[in-house]
C-alpha angles and dihedrals in degrees: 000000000000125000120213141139095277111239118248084219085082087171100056088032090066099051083053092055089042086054101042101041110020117198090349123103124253131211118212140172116233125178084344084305123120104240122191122208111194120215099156102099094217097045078047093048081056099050092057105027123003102050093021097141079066102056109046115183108284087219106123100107094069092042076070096052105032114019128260114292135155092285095056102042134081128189117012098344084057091046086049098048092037089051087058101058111006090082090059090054096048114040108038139124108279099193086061093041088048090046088044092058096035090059094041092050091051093055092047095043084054088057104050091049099057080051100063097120087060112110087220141034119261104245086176091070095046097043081050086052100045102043084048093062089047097049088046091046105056109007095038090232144126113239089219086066093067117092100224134070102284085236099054094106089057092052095056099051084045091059094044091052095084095081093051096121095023122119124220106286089012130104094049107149139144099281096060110104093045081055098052087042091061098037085055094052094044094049086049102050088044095050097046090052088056096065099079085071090063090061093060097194110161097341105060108155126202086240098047087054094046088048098042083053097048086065095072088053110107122237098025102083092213133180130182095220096052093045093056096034088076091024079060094058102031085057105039100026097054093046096042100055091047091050087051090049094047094047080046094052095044085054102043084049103046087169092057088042090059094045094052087043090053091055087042091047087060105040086059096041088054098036140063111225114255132078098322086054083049098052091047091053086045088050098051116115098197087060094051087056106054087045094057094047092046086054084048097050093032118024108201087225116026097203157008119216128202132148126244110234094194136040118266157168128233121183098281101007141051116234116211129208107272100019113140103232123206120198104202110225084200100048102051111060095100103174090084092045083081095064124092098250110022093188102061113084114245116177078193093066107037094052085065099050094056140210104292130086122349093016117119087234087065117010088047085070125060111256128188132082092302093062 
């Protein structure tokens, strides 16, 4: 294991470690605290599922900052949340989930062209567009409804994660107060956006009416803010950054980008749009592939984070009581690890390898009974 001051970059901290040390943990000091990364998939695997009464979330300290919600609770309080919203993503109507992103993308896809001359892409207009698909999707209404920057959500877990590694009466420096200052106006700006949900008017949503309900339950402290405020950025910034990288590595592999184009090309000449055009896109190998090897290169999230309450052993490395553990979604899809440069994208290989464990379709996601 190696020992070093942790960088506050976590995301490109944790490609170095992935580099470095690839499928080996790491220790690392953080803020005077021992902090664990896992690369090791089935330490990895325990972490998140085996010994999972012994790793809570280490989310509290968004919980601060932002409220409870599904993405910071474990046991009831997390049933209760995931009830709430977890219907609504998993039984709904695909062909309007499949028009609604299709127009979205369109629109997006529009904006990004008149761009070209830009040195970078313009994550603005993709996170607009994702977080429009979800808001459409499961609330029925237009984002641009809702009186807030449509990255303000974003914002405010950006500023929370600070104190991701920070222990309870740690962390106090000279910038404190500013930083509270900024996390107060953002929560109350997102928060006050928000409102307009309550009134329901001509976008009342199934899930809106299920979570505006829950606040009246007794011992769950709820609150339907808090609760889509993270729901917001689970559900846009994931999808948001993948769909960035994935615009970056077609671009970066003209070759594979033709030859996707070229699938694609033939899906939509054969097909009307419409569902049957959707399940062929779905079915296409070659587009699996290059997803899965997009979730490998560029995790949509780079890391879960939880806290050991007892001391421990994983395969190269002791765990001790109070240690904030961080499972690299990077560092743990080890089927790649086997071919002669990890970090290239091949669709080849990876439709070998398949789709299970240690694979960037599956390991680049949380799995375990909290997922």
């Amino acid at each position: 294991p190696m020992s070093q001051q942790f960088s506050n970059d976590f995301w490109s901290r944790m490609y170095e470690l992935a580099r470095e040390a690839p499928g080996r943990n790491a220790e690392v000091m953080h803020d005077g605290g021992r902090v664990v990364v896992v690369q090791d998939l089935d330490d990895a695997d325990a972490v998140l599922r085996k010994r999972l009464g012994n790793y809570p979330k280490n989310l509290q300290w968004f919980a601060q900052v932002g409220g409870q919600s599904r993405l910071t609770e474990d046991g009831d309080q997390w049933r209760f949340r995931s009830g709430l919203s977890q219907p609504s993503f998993s039984r709904y109507d695909y062909d309007r989930g499949y028009a609604i992103s299709a127009r979205q993308a369109r629109r997006m896809a529009g904006l990004l062209a008149a761009n070209t001359k830009a040195p970078l892409l313009d994550e603005d207009a993709i996170h607009h567009g994702i977080l429009s698909i979800f808001t459409e999707m499961f609330l029925d209404v237009e984002l641009d409804r809702i009186p807030m920057a449509h990255d303000g959500p974003s914002r405010l877990i950006e500023l929370a994660s600070k104190y991701t590694c920070i222990h309870r009466g740690q962390g106090q420096d000279a910038h404190t107060k500013e930083h509270i200052r900024q996390i107060l106006e953002s929560r109350r700006q997102v928060f006050g956006g928000m409102q307009c949900l309550r009134d329901g008017g001509d976008y009342d949503s199934a899930m809106m009416r299920r979570m505006l309900a829950a606040e009246a339950v007794p011992g769950y402290d709820f609150r339907f803010e808090k609760e889509m405020t993270t729901l917001f950025v689970a559900g846009a910034d994931t999808a948001s950054n993948s769909t960035g990288w994935a615009l970056h590595l077609l671009a970066s592999y003209p070759e594979l980008q033709e030859r996707l184009h070229a699938g694609q090309r033939a899906i939509h000449a054969s097909l009307p749009d419409g569902p049957e055009r959707c399940e062929a896109i779905l079915a296409d190998q070659d587009l699996k592939a290059f997803v899965s090897e997009l979730l490998r290169l560029h995790s949509p999230l780079p890391f879960v984070t939880r806290v050991a309450r007892a001391d421990d052993r994983l395969s190269d490395i002791d765990v001790h009581a109070g240690n904030v553990m961080i499972v690299s979604l990077i560092g743990v899809n080890r089927k790649a690890l086997a071919r002669p440069d990890f970090w290239i994208p091949d669709i080849d290989a990876a439709a070998r390898e398949g789709v299970g464990m240690g694979t960037g379709i599956h390991s680049s996601f949380a799995w375990g009974a909290r997922v």
